[in-house]
TORKOLKE-34786 format. One record per atom (N, C-alpha, C): residue number from 1; residue in three letters; chain; atom name; z, x, y. Coordinates in steps of 0.1 Angstrom, whole numbers, plus 2048, in hexadecimal, padded with zeros to 3 digits. Example, Ala and Ser with C-alpha at 12.3 -4.5 7.8 and 13.67 -1.06 7.14 Angstrom:
TORKOLKE-34786
 num residu chaine atome   Z   X   Y
   1    ALA      A     N 84E 884 7C7
   1    ALA      A    CA 84E 87B 7D3
   1    ALA      A     C 84E 884 7DF
   2    SER      A     N 847 880 7EA
   2    SER      A    CA 847 889 7F5
   2    SER      A     C 84F 881 800
end
This chain:
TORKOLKE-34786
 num residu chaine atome   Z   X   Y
   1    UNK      A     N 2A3 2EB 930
   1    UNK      A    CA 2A2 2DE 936
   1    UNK      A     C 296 2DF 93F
   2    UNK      A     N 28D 2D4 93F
   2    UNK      A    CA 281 2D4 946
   2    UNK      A     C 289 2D0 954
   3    UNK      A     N 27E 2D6 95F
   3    UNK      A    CA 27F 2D1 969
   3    UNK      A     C 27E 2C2 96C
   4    UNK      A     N 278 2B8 968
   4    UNK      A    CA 27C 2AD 96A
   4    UNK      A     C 285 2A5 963
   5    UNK      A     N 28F 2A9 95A
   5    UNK      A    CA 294 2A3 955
   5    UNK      A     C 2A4 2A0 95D
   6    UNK      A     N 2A3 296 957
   6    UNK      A    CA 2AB 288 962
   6    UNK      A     C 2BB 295 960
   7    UNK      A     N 2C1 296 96C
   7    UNK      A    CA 2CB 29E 96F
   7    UNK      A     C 2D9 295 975
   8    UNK      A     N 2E3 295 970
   8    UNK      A    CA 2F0 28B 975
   8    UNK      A     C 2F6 291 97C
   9    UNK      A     N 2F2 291 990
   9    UNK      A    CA 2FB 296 998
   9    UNK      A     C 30B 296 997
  10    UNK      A     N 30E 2A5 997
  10    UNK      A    CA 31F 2A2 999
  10    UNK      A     C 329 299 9A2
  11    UNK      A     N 331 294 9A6
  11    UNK      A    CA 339 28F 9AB
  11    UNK      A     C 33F 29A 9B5
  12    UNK      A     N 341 29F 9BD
  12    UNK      A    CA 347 2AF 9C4
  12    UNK      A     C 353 2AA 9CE
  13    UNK      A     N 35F 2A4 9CA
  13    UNK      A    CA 366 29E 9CE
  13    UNK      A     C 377 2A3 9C9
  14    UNK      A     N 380 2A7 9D0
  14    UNK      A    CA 38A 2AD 9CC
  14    UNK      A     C 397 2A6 9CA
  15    UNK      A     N 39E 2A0 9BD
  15    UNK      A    CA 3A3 296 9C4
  15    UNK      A     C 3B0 29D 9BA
  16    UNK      A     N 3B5 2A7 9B9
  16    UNK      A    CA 3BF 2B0 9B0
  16    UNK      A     C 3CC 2B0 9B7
  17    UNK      A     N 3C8 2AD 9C6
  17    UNK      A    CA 3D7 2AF 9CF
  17    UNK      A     C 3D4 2A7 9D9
  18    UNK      A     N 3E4 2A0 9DE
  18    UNK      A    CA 3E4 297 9ED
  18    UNK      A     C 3DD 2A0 9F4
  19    UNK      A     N 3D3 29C 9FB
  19    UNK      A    CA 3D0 29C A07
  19    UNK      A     C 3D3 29A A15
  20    UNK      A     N 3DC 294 A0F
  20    UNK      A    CA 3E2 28C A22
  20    UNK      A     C 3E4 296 A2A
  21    UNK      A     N 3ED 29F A2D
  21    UNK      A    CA 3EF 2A8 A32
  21    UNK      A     C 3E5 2B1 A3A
  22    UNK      A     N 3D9 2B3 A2F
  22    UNK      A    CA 3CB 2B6 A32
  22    UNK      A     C 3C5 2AF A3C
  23    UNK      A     N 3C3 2A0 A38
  23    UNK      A    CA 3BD 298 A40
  23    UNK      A     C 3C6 299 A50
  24    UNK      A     N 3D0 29A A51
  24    UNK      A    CA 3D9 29C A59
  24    UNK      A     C 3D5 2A6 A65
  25    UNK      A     N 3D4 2B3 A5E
  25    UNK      A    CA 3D0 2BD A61
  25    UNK      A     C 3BF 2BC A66
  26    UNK      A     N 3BC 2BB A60
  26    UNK      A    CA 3AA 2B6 A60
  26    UNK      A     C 3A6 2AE A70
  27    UNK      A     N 3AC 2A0 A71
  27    UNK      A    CA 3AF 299 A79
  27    UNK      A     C 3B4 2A0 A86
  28    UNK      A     N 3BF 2A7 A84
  28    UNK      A    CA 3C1 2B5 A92
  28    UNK      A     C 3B8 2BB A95
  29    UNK      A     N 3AF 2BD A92
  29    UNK      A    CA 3A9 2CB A91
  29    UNK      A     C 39C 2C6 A9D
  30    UNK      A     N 396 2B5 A95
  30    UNK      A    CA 38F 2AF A9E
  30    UNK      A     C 395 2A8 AAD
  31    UNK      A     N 3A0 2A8 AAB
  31    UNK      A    CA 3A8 2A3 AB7
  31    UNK      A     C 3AE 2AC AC5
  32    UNK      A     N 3AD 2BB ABE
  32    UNK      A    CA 3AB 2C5 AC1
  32    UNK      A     C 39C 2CA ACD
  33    UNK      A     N 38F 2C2 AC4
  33    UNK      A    CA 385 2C5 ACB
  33    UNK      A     C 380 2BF AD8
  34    UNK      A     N 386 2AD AD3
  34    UNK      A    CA 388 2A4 ADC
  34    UNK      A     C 390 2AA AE8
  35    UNK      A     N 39C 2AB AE7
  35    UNK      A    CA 3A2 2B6 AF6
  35    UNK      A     C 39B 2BA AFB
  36    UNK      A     N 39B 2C7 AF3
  36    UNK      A    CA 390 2D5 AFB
  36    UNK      A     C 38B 2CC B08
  37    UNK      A     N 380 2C7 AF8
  37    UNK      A    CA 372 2C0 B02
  37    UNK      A     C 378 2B5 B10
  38    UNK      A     N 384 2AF B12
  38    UNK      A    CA 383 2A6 B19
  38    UNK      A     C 38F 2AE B26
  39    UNK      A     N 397 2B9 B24
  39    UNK      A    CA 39C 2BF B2D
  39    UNK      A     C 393 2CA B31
  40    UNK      A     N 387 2D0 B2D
  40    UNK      A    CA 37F 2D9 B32
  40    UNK      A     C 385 2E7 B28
  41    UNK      A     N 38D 2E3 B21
  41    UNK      A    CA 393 2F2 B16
  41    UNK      A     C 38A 2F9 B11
  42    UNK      A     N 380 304 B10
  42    UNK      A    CA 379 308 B05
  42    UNK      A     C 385 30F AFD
  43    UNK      A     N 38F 312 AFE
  43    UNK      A    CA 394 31B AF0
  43    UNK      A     C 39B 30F AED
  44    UNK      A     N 3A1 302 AEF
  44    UNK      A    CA 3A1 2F6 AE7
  44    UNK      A     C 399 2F4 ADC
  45    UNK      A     N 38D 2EF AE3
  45    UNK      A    CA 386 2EA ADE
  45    UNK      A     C 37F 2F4 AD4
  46    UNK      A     N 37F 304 ACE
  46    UNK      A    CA 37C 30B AC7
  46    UNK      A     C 388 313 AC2
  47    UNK      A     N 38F 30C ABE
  47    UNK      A    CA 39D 316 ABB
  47    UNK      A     C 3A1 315 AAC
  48    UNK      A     N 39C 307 AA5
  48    UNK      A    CA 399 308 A99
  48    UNK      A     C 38D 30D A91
  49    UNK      A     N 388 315 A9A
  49    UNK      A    CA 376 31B A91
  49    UNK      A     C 37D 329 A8A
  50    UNK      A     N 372 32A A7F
  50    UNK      A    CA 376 334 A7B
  50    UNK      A     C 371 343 A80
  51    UNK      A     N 374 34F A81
  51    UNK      A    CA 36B 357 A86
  51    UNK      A     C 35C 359 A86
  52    UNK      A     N 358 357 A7B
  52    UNK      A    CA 34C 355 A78
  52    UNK      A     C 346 347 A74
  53    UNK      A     N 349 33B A7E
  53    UNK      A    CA 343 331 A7A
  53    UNK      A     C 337 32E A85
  54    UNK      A     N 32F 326 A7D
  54    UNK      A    CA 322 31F A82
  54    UNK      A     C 326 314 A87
  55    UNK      A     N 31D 310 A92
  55    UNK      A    CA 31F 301 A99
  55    UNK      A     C 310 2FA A9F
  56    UNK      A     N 30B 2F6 A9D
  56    UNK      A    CA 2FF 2E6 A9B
  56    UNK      A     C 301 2EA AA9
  57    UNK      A     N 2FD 2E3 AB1
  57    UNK      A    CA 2FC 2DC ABE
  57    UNK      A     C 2F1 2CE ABF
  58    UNK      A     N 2F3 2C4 ACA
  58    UNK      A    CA 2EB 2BB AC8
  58    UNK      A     C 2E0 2BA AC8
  59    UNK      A     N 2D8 2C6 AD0
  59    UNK      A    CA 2CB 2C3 AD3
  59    UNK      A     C 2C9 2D0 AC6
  60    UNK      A     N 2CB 2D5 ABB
  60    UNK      A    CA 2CB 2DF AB2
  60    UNK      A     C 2CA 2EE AB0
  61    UNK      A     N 2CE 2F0 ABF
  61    UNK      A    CA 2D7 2FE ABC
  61    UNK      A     C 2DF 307 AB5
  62    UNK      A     N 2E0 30D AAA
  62    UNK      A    CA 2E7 311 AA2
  62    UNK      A     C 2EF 31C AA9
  63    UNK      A     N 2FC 323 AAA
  63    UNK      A    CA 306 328 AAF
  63    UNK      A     C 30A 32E AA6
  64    UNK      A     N 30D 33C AA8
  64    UNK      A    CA 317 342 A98
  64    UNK      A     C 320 348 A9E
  65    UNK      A     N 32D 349 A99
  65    UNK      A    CA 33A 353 A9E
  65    UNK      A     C 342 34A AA9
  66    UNK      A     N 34D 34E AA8
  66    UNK      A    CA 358 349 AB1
  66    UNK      A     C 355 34D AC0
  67    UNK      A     N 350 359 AC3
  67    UNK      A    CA 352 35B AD3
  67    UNK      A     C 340 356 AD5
  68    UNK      A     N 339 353 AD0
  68    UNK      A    CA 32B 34F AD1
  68    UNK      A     C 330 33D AD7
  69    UNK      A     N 33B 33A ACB
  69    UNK      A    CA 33C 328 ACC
  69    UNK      A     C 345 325 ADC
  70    UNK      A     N 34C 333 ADD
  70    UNK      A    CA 358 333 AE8
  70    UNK      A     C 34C 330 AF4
  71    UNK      A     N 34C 338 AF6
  71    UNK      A    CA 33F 33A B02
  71    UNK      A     C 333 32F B06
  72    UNK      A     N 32F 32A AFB
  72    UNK      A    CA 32A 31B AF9
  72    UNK      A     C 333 314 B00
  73    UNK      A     N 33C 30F AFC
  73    UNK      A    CA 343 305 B00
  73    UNK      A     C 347 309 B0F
  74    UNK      A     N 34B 311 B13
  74    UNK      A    CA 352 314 B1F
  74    UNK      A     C 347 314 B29
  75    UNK      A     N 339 317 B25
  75    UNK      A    CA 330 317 B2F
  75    UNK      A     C 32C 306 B35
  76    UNK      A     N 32B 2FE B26
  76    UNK      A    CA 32B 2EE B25
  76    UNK      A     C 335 2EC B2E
  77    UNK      A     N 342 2ED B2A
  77    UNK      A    CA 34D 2E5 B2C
  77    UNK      A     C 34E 2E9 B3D
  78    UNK      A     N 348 2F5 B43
  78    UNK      A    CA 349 2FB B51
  78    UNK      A     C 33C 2F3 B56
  79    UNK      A     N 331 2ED B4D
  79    UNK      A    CA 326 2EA B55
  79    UNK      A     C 322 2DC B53
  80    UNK      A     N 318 2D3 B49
  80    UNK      A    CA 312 2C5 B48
  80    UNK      A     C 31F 2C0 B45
  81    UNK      A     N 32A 2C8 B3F
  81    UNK      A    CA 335 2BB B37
  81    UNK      A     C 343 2B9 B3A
  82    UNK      A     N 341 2C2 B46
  82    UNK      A    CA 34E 2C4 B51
  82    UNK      A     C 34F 2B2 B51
  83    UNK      A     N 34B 2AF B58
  83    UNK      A    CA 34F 29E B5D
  83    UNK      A     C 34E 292 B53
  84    UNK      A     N 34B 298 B45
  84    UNK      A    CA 348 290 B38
  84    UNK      A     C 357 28E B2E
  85    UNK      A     N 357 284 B28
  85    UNK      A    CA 368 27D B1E
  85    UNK      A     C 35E 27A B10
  86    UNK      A     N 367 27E B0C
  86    UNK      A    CA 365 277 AF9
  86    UNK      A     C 36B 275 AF2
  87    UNK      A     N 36B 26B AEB
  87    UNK      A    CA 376 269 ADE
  87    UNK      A     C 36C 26C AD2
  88    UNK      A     N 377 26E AC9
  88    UNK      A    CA 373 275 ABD
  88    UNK      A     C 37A 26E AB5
  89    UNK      A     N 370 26B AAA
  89    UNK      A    CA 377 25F AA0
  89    UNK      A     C 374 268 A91
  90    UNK      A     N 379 26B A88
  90    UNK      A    CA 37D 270 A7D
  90    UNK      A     C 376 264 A75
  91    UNK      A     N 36B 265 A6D
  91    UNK      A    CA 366 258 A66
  91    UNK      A     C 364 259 A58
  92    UNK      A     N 365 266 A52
  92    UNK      A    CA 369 269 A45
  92    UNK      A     C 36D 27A A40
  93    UNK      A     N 374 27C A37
  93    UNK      A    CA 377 284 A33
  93    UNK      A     C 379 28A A21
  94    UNK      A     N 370 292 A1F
  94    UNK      A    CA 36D 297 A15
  94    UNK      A     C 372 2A3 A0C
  95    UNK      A     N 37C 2A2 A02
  95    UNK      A    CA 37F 2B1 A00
  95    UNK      A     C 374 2B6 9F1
  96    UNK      A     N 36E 2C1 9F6
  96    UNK      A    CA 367 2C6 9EE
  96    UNK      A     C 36F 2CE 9E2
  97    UNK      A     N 377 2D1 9E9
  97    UNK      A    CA 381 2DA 9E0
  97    UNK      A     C 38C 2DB 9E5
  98    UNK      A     N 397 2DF 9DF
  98    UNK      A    CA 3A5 2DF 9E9
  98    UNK      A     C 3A5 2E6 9FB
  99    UNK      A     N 39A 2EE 9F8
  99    UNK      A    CA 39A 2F9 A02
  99    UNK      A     C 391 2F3 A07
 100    UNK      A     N 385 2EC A04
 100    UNK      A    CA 37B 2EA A0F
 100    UNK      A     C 377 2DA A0C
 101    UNK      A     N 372 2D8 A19
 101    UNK      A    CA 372 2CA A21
 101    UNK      A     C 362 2CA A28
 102    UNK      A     N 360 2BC A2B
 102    UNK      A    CA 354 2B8 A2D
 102    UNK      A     C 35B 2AC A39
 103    UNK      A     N 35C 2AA A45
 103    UNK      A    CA 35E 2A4 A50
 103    UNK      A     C 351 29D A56
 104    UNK      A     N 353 291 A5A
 104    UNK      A    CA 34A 28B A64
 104    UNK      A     C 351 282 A72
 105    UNK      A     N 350 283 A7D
 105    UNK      A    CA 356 27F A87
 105    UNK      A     C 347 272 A92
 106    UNK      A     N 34F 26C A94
 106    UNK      A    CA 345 265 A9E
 106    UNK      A     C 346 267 AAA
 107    UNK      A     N 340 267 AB6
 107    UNK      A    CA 342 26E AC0
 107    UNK      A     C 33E 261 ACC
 108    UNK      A     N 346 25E AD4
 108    UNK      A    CA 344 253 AE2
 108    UNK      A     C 347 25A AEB
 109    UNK      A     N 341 256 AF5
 109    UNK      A    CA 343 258 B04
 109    UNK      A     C 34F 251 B05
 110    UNK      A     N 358 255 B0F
 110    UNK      A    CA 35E 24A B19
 110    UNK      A     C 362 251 B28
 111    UNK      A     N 36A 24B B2C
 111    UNK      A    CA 36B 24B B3B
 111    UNK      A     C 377 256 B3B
 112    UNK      A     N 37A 259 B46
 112    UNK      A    CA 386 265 B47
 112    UNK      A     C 393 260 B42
 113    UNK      A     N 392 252 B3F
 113    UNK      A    CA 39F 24B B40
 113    UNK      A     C 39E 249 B31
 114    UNK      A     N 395 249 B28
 114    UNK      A    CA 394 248 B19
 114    UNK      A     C 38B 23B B15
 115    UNK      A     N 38A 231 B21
 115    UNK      A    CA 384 227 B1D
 115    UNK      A     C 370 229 B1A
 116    UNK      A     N 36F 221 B0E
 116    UNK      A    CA 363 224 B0A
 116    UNK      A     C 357 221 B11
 117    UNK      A     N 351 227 B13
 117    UNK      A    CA 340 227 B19
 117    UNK      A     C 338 224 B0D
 118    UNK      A     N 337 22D B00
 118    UNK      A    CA 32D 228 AF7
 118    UNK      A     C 336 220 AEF
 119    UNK      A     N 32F 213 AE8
 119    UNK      A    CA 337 20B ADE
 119    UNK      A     C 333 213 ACE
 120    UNK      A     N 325 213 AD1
 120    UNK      A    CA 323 21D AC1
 120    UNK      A     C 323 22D AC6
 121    UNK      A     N 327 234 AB9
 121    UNK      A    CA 324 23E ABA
 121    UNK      A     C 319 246 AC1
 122    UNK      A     N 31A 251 ACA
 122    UNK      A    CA 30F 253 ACE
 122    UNK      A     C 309 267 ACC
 123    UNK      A     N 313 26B AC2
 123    UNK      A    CA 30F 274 AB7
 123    UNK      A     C 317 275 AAC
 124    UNK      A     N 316 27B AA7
 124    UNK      A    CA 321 27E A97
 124    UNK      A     C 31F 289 A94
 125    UNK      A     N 326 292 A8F
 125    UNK      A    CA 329 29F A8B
 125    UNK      A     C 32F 2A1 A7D
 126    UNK      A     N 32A 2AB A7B
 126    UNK      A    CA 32D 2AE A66
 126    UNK      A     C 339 2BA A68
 127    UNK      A     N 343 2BC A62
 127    UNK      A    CA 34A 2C9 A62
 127    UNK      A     C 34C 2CC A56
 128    UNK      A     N 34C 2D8 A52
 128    UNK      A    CA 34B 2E2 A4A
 128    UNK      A     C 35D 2E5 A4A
 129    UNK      A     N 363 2E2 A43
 129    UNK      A    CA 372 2EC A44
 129    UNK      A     C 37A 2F3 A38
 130    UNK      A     N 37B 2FF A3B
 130    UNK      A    CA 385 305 A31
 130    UNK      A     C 390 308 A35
 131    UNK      A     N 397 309 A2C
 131    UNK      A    CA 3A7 30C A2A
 131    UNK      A     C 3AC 31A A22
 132    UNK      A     N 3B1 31F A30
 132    UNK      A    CA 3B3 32C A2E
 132    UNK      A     C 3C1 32F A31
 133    UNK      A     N 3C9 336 A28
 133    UNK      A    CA 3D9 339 A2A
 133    UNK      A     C 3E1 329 A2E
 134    UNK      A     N 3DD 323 A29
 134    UNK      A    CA 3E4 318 A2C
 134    UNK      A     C 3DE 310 A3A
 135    UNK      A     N 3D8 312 A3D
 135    UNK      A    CA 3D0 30A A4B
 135    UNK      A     C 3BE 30B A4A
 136    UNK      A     N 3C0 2FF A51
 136    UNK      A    CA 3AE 2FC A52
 136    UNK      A     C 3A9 2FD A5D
 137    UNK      A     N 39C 300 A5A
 137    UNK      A    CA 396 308 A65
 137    UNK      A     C 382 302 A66
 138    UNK      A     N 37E 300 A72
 138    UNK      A    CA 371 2FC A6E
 138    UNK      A     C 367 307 A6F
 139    UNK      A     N 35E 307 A60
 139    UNK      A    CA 356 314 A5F
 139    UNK      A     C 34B 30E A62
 140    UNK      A     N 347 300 A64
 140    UNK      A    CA 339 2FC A6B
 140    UNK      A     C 33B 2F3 A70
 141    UNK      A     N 334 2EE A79
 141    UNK      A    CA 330 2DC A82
 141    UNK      A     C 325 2DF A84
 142    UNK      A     N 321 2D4 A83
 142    UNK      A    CA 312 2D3 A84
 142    UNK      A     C 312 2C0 A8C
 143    UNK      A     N 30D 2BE A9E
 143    UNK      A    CA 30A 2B3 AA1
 143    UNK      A     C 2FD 2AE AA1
 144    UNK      A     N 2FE 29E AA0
 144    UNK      A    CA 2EF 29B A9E
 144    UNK      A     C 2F1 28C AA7
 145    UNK      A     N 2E6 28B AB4
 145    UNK      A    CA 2E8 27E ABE
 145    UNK      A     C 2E7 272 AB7
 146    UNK      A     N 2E9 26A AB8
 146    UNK      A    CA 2E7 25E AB3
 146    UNK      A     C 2DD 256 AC1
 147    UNK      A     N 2CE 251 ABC
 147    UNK      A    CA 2C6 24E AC6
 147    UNK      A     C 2CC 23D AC9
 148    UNK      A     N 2C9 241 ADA
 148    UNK      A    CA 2D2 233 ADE
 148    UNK      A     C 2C7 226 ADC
 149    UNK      A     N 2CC 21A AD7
 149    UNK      A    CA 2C8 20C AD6
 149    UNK      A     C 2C8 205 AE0
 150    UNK      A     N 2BE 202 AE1
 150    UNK      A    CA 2BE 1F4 AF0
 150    UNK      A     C 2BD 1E7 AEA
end
């Protein structure tokens, strides 16, 4: 087959078994991060990584391993983001395969009390997740800012 010749992307979509449970699970895991980040928890908010996972940061930091992502967080969460709230919105979810998932979350500010500061999103984040021994776990995030509109 020549290199230009017209190629029909796959579909990479798993749809063999309920998911709900997954999504369920999935859903925890980001609601999980949301804590962490809003009670100051770094082992919250990194307690679903896997040992060896990668993590994005906003300004494009790349992070590898669990006690690398631990330490991140706890230095944040002890310094700029101590006094910072977010909600975390779950805005789609993807199974690649029974075991692995493709996550995206929207990310707002709000006040200590939960009420919103940004109305749009003001980053979003990709997660990577596999399913191991029966639980899921995230082996990447990667965040990206969303530039603010006036």
């Amino acid at each position: 087959m020549s290199a230009t010749a017209a190629v029909q992307p796959p579909v990479v979509e798993d749809t063999t078994i309920d998911h709900t449970d997954d999504i369920a699970a999935i859903e925890q895991i980001v609601a999980n991060v949301q804590a962490g980040y809003n009670t100051n928890d770094a082992e919250l908010m990194t307690a679903d990584f896997t040992a060896n996972a990668a993590a994005g940061n906003a300004v494009g930091v790349v992070m590898v391993g669990k006690p690398t992502l631990l330490s991140a967080a706890a230095q944040g969460l002890a310094g700029f983001l101590k006094d910072e709230y977010v909600r975390y919105d779950v805005t789609d979810i993807t199974f690649l395969r029974p075991d692995i998932a493709v996550a995206h979350k929207a990310a707002r500010a709000t006040t200590a009390d939960g009420e919103l500061i940004d109305t749009d999103p003001a980053m979003v984040a990709l997660y990577v997740l596999v399913k191991e021994d029966g639980r899921w776990w995230v082996a990447a995030r990667h965040n990206t800012l969303f530039p603010k509109t006036e």
